[in-house]
C-alpha positions as protocol buffer text, in pm:
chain_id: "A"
residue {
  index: 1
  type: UNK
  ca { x: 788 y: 795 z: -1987 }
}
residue {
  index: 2
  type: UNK
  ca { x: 432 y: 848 z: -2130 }
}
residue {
  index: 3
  type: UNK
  ca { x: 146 y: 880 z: -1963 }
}
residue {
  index: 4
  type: UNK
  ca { x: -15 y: 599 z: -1816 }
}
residue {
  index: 5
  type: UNK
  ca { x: -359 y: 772 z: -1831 }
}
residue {
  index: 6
  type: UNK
  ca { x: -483 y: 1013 z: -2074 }
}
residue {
  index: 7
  type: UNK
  ca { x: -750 y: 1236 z: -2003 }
}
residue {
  index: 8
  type: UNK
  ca { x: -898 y: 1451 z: -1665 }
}
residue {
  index: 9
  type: UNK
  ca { x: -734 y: 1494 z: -1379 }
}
residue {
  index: 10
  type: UNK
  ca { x: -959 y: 1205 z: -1217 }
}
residue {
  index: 11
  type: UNK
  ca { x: -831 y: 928 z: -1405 }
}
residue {
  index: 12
  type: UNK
  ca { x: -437 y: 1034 z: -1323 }
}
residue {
  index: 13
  type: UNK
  ca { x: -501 y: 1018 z: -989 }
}
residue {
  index: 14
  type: UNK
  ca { x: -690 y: 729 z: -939 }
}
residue {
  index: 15
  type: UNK
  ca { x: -398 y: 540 z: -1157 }
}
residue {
  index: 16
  type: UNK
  ca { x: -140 y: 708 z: -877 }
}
residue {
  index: 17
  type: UNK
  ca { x: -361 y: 590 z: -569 }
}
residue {
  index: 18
  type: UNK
  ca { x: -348 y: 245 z: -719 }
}
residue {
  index: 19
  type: UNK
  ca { x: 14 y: 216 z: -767 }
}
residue {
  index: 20
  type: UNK
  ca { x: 60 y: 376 z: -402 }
}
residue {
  index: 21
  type: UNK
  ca { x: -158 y: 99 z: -354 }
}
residue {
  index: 22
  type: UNK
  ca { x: 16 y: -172 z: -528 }
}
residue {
  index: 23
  type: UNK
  ca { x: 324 y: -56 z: -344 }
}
residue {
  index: 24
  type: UNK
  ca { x: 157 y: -98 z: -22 }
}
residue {
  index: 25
  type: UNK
  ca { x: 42 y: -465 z: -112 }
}
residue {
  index: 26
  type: UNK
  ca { x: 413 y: -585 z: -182 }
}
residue {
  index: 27
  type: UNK
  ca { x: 544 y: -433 z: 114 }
}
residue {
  index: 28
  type: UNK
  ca { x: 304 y: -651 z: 333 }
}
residue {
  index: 29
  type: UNK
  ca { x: 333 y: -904 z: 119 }
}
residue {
  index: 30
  type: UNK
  ca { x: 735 y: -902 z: 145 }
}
residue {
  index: 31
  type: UNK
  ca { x: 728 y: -857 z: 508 }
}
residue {
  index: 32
  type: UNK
  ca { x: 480 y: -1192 z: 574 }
}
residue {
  index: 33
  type: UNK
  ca { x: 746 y: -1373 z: 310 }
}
residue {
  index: 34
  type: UNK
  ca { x: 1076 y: -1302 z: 454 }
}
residue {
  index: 35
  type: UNK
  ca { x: 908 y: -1459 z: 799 }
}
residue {
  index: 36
  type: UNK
  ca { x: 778 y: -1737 z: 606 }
}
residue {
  index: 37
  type: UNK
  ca { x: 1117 y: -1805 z: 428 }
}
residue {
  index: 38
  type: UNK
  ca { x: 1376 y: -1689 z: 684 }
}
residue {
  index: 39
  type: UNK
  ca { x: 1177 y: -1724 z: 1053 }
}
residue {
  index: 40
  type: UNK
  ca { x: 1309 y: -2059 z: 1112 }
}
residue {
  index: 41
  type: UNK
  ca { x: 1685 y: -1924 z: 1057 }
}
residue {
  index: 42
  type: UNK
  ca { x: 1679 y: -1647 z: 1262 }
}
residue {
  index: 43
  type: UNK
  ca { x: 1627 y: -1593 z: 1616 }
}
residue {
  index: 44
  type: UNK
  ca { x: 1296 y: -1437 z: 1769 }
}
residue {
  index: 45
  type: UNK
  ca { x: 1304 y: -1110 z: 1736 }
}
residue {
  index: 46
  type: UNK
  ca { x: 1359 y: -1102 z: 1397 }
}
residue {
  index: 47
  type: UNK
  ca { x: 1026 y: -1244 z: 1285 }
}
residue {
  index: 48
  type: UNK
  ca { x: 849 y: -1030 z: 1591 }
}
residue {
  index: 49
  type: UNK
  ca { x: 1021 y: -714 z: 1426 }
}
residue {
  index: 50
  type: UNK
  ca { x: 876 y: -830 z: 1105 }
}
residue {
  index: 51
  type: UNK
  ca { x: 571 y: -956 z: 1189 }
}
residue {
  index: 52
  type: UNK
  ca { x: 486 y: -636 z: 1342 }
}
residue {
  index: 53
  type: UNK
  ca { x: 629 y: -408 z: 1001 }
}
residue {
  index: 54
  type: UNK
  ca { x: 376 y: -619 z: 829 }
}
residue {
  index: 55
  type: UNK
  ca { x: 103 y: -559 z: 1062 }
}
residue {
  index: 56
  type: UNK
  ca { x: 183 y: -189 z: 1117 }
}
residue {
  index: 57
  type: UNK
  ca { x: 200 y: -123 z: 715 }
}
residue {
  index: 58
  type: UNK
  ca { x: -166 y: -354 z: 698 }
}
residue {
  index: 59
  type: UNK
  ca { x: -322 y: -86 z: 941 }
}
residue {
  index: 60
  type: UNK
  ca { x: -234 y: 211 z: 720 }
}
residue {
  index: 61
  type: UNK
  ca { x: -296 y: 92 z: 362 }
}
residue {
  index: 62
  type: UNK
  ca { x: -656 y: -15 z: 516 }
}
residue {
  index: 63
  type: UNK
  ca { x: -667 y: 323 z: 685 }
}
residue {
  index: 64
  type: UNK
  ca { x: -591 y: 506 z: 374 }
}
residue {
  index: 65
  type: UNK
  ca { x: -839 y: 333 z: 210 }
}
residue {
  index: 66
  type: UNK
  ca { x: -1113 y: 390 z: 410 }
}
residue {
  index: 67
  type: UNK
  ca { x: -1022 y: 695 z: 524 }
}
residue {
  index: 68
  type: UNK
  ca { x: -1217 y: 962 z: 340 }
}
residue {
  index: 69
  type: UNK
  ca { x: -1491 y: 809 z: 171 }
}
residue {
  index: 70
  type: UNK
  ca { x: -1376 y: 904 z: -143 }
}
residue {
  index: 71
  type: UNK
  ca { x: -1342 y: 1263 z: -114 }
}
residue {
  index: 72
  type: UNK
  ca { x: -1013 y: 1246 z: -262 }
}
residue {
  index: 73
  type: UNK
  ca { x: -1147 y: 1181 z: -598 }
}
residue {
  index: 74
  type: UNK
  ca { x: -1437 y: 1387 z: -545 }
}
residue {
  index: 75
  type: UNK
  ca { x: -1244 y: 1733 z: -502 }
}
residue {
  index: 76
  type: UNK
  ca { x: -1058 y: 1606 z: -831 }
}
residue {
  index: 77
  type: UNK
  ca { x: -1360 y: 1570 z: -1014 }
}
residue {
  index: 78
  type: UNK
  ca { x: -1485 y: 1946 z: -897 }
}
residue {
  index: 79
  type: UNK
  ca { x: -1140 y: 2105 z: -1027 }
}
């Protein structure tokens, strides 16, 4: 499969942290549906479990984002 990105080592990994964070997105995303589609068929615990995947996997993709201030791309840009 070609490359997505051509070019310095910046650009590669800023198109890898987006699809890590695209990945992220339709996790949540897929967690929130399957209670919105399936909570009324299923007993409790199922949309608790769920509910707190989604909320669990929310936390960390906004961690990750915030977490660092950018230095990620800024050692990438000193190699």
């Amino acid at each position: 499969m070609p490359w997505r990105c051509k070019g310095t080592l910046v650009p590669r990994r800023a198109t890898l942290i987006e699809g890590l964070a695209h990945i992220e997105f339709v996790a949540i995303d897929l967690a929130f549906d399957m209670i919105g589609r399936l909570g009324v068929q299923f007993p409790r615990e199922f949309t608790d479990d769920w509910s707190r995947f989604g909320r669990i996997d929310a936390f960390r993709a906004a961690r990750s984002v915030t977490a660092g201030d950018g230095q990620f791309l800024r050692r990438a840009s000193r190699s």
